[in-house]
N, C-alpha and C positions, 0 to 999 in steps of 0.2 A: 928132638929137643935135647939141648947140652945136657949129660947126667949131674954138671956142679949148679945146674938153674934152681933157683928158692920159686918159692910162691911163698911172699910174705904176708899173711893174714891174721886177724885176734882169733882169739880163746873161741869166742861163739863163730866164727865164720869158719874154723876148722870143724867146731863141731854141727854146725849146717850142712858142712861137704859130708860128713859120715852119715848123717841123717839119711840126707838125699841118696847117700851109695847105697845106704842098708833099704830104703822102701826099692829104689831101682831094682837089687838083685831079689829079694823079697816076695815085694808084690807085682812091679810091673814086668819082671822077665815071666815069670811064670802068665801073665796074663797073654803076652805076646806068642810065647808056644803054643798057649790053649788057642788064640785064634788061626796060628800057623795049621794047628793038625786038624782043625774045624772045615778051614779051607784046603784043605788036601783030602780032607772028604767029597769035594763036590766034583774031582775027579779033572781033565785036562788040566795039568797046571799051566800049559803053553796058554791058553787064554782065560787064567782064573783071574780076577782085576783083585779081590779079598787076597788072592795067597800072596801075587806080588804087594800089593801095601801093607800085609802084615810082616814080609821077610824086607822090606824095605825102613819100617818103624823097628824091626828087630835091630837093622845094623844101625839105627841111629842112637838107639838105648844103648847097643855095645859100645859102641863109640862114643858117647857121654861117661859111660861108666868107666871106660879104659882112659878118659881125661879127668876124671876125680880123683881115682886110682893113681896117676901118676903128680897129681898138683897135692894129694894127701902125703905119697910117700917125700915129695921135696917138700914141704911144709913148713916154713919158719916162723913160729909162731911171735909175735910181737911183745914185748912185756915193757910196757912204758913206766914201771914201777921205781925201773933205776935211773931215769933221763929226765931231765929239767922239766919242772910244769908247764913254762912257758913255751917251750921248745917244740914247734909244731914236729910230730912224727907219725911213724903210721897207726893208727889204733887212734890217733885223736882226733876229735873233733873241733874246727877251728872256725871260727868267723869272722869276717874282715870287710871291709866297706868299700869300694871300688872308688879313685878320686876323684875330681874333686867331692862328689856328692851324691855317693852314691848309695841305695836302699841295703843292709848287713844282709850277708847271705852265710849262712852255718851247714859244712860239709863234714863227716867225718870222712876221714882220708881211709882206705880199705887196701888190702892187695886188689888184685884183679880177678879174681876166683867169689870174689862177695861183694865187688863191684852192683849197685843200683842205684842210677840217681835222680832216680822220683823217689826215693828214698831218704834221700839225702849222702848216700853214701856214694865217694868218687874214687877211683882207681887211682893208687899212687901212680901209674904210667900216666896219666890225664897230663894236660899242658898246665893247667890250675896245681894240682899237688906237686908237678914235679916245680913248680914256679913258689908254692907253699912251704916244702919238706927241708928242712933245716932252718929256716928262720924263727924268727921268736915273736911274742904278744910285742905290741906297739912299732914294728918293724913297718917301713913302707917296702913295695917289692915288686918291680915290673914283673909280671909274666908273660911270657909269649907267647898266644893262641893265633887260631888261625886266621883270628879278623886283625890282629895284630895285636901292639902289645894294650895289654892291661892293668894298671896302676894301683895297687891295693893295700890299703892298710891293715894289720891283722890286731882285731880290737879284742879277740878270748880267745883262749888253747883252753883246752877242758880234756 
């Protein structure tokens, strides 16, 4: 990864990612060793099935934790304190009607580190935010996904 790459996310989705990295190193690495040295008790490791799935869930914890660790230290954290209300950006929540007639649907827009959208929350990279991110309240605004484009009015920035 570029060392000049942001991960731009709010206040609580940084503090989500520390959450998650402090129970990872915490709780579930130490859980992961205790089942490592459980199954190295039972003696051939060439065919233990316990010691490989435990040294296999090991490197996938490493490797979650070594991708927080590096989206914490480039962390740009969003402050929409100083930017127009109406001004969709990252940290807001926007909702807007598809045209001509279409049912409102309300996203807040997220970096990609706190991206979930049964949540409601969508990744600024999505086709919808990057189609959303700079426009303002009562703007109409093609975006372009992958069914093609999509025509949307944006009726609240919050």
């Amino acid at each position: 990864m570029p060392k000049d790459e942001k991960f731009p996310m709010t206040a609580e989705g940084k503090e989500n990612l520390q959450k998650e990295l402090e129970n990872l190193r915490l709780n579930e690495r130490p859980k992961i060793i205790e089942r490592i040295k459980i199954a190295r008790s039972y003696g051939d490791l060439s065919e233990n099935s316990e010691y490989e799935s435990a040294k296999n869930e090991q490197s996938m914890l490493e490797g979650r934790i070594s991708t927080i660790e590096h989206m914490l230290q480039y962390a740009e954290v969003v402050d929409n304190a100083e930017t127009d209300s109406d001004l969709v950006n990252v940290g807001k929540k926007v909702t807007f009607e598809e045209q001509p007639d279409g049912e409102p649907e309300t996203y807040q827009i997220v970096g990609a580190a706190e991206a979930d959208p049964m949540a409601g929350k969508i990744s600024n990279d999505s086709p919808i935010a990057k189609g959303l991110l700079g426009n303002k309240l009562n703007d109409i605004v093609t975006i372009k996904i992958p069914a093609g484009d999509m025509i949307v009015k944006i009726t609240k920035v919050e």
